[in-house]
Every structure is written in structure tokens, then in C-alpha cells.
C-alpha positions as CSV (number, residue, x, y, z in Angstrom):
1,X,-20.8,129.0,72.6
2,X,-22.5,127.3,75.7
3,X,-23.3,124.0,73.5
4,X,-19.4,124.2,73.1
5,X,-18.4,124.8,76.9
6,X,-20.9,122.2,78.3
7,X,-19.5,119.6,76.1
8,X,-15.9,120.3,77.0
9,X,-17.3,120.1,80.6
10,X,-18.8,116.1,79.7
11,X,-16.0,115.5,77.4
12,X,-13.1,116.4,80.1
13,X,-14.9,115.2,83.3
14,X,-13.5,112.1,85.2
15,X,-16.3,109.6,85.2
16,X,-16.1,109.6,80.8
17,X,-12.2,109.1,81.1
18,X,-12.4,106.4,83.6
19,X,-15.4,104.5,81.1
20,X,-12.9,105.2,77.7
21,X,-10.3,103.5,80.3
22,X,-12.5,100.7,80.7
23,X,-13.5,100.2,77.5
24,X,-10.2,99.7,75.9
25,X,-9.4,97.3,78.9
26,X,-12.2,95.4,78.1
27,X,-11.9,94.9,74.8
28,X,-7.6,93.8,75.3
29,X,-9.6,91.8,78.2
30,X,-11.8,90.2,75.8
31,X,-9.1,88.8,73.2
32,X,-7.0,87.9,76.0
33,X,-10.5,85.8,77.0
34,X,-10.9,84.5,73.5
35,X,-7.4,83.4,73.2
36,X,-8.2,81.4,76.7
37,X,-10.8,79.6,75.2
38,X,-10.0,79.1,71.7
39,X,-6.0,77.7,72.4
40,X,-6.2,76.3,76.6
41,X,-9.6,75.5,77.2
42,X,-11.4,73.8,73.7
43,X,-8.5,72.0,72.4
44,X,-8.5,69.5,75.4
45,X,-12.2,69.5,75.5
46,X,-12.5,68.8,71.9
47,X,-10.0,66.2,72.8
48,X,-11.9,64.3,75.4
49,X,-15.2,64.2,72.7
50,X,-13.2,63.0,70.0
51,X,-10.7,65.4,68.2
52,X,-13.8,67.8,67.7
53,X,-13.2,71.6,67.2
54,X,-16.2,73.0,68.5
55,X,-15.6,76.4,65.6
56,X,-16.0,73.3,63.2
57,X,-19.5,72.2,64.7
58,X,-22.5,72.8,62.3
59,X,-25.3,71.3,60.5
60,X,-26.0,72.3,56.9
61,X,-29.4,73.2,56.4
62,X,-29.3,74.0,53.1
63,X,-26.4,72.9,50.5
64,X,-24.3,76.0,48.3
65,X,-25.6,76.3,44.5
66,X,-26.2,78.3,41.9
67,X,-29.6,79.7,40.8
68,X,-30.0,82.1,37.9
69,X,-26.7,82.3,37.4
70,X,-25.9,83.4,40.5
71,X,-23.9,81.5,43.4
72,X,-26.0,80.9,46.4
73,X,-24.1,80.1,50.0
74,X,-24.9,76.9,52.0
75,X,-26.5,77.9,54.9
76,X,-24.7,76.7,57.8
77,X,-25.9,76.9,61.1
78,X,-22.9,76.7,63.5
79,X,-23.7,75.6,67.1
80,X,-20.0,74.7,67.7
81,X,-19.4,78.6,67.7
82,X,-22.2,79.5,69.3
83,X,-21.0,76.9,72.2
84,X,-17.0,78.7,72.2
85,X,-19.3,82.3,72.6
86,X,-21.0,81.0,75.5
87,X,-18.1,80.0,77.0
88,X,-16.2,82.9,76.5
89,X,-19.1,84.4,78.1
90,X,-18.8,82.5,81.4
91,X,-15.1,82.6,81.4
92,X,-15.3,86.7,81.5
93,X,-18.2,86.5,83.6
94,X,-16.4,84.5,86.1
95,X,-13.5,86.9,85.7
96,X,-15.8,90.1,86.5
97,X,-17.6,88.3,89.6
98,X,-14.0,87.5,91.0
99,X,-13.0,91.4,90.4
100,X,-16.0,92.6,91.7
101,X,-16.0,89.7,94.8
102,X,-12.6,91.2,95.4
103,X,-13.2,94.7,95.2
104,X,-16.4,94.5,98.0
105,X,-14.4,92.3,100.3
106,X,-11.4,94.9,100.5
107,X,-14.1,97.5,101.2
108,X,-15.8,95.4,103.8
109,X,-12.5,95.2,105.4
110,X,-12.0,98.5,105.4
111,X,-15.5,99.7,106.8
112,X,-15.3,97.1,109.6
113,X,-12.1,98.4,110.9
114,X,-12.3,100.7,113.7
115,X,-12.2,104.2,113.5
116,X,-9.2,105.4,115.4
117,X,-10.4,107.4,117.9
118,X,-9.3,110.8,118.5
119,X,-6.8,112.1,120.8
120,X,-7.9,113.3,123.9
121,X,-7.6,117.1,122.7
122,X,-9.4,120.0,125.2
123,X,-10.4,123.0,124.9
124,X,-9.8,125.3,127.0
125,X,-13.5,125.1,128.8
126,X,-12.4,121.7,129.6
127,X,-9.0,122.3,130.8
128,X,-10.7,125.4,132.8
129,X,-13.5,122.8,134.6
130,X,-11.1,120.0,135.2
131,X,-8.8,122.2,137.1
132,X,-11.9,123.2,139.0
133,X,-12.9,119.6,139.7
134,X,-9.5,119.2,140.7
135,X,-9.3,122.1,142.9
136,X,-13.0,121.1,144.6
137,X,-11.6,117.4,145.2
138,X,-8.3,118.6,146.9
139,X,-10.4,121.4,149.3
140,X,-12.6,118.5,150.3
């Protein structure tokens, strides 16, 4: 029974909710990224190189055939998608920089503001020794 408690206790605490939360962000963040690149960013790009798709970018290192009866892929190796990956890297990496550059600014803010200072509250020692004071100054 304690294996069974202690998991509910990971399972149910806030830090694993808030990564699960993340997680599924990230990944909706991620095709909302590819999309980005794939249909806004490339087309032009392949535009201004000449029409090129960078997906359709590859050089064939070996052709497809059949050996022993049996069909053998080309093999392919695709640069032009390894290019789109990189910049869908930078493009999400640029996106996380900006949320974190964001995020530490707003705190700075926050830790450079003043602390309000606290109302002039007394005790009752200090209400007690002023009115001395008081009463000493006014005798003199």
C-alpha cells in the first residue's frame, strides 16, 4: 500500500500537472511552428532560389532496384528536410528566448520596485516613551 500512496502523492502533485500542461502546449506549439515554416516562411525562400522546395532537396546515393527478387529502396539522402528541421528549430528557439526574455524582464520589474514601506504602526512601548519625550520637552 505505500508504493500506491506515494505514487498518488507524484502523480497528483502540481509541478507533474504543470509539465503534462507543457507538454501538450508544446507539441500544439510545435505544429503551429511547422506550419510557420513549411506554408509562410520556405515558399518565398524557395522562391527567391528558384522555385525550389527545400522537402524536395536530396541527392540519390544509391538508385531503387530489385535484388533476389526482392525490391530494394533508393537511398535518398534529403538535406532539403534536414534544412526545414533546422529552421523549425530556430524558429521555436527564437520563440522560447522571447518567452523566457519576457518572463525575466516582468520579474526584474517587479524586484526593482520598491517595497512599500510600512505604516507607521506603535506599540504601545513606543506610544508610552514618546509621550515621555513629549512630556520631558514641554517641562524644559
Amino acid at each position: 500500500m505505500g508504493i500506491i500512496k506515494e505514487f498518488k502523492e507524484f502523480a497528483i502533485k502540481g509541478n507533474l500537472v504543470d509539465i503534462a500542461i507543457g507538454l501538450i502546449i508544446g507539441a500544439a506549439f510545435g505544429k503551429v511552428v511547422t506550419s510557420l515554416v513549411d506554408n509562410v516562411i520556405m515558399p518565398p525562400i524557395g522562391l527567391l532560389i528558384g522555385g525550389v522546395d527545400f522537402s524536395d532537396l536530396a541527392i540519390q546515393l544509391k538508385a531503387a532496384g530489385t535484388e533476389n527478387g526482392k525490391e530494394i529502396p533508393a537511398v535518398v539522402l534529403k538535406y532539403g528536410q534536414f534544412i526545414q528541421d533546422i529552421l523549425d528549430f530556430l524558429i521555436v528557439a527564437l520563440a522560447v528566448f522571447s518567452v523566457v526574455k519576457v518572463m525575466n524582464t516582468i520579474k526584474k520589474k517587479e524586484q526593482e520596485q520598491p517595497a512599500k514601506p510600512a505604516p507607521d504602526v506603535l506599540t504601545k512601548d513606543q506610544i508610552l516613551l514618546t509621550e515621555i519625550r513629549d512630556s520631558l520637552k514641554n517641562r524644559a
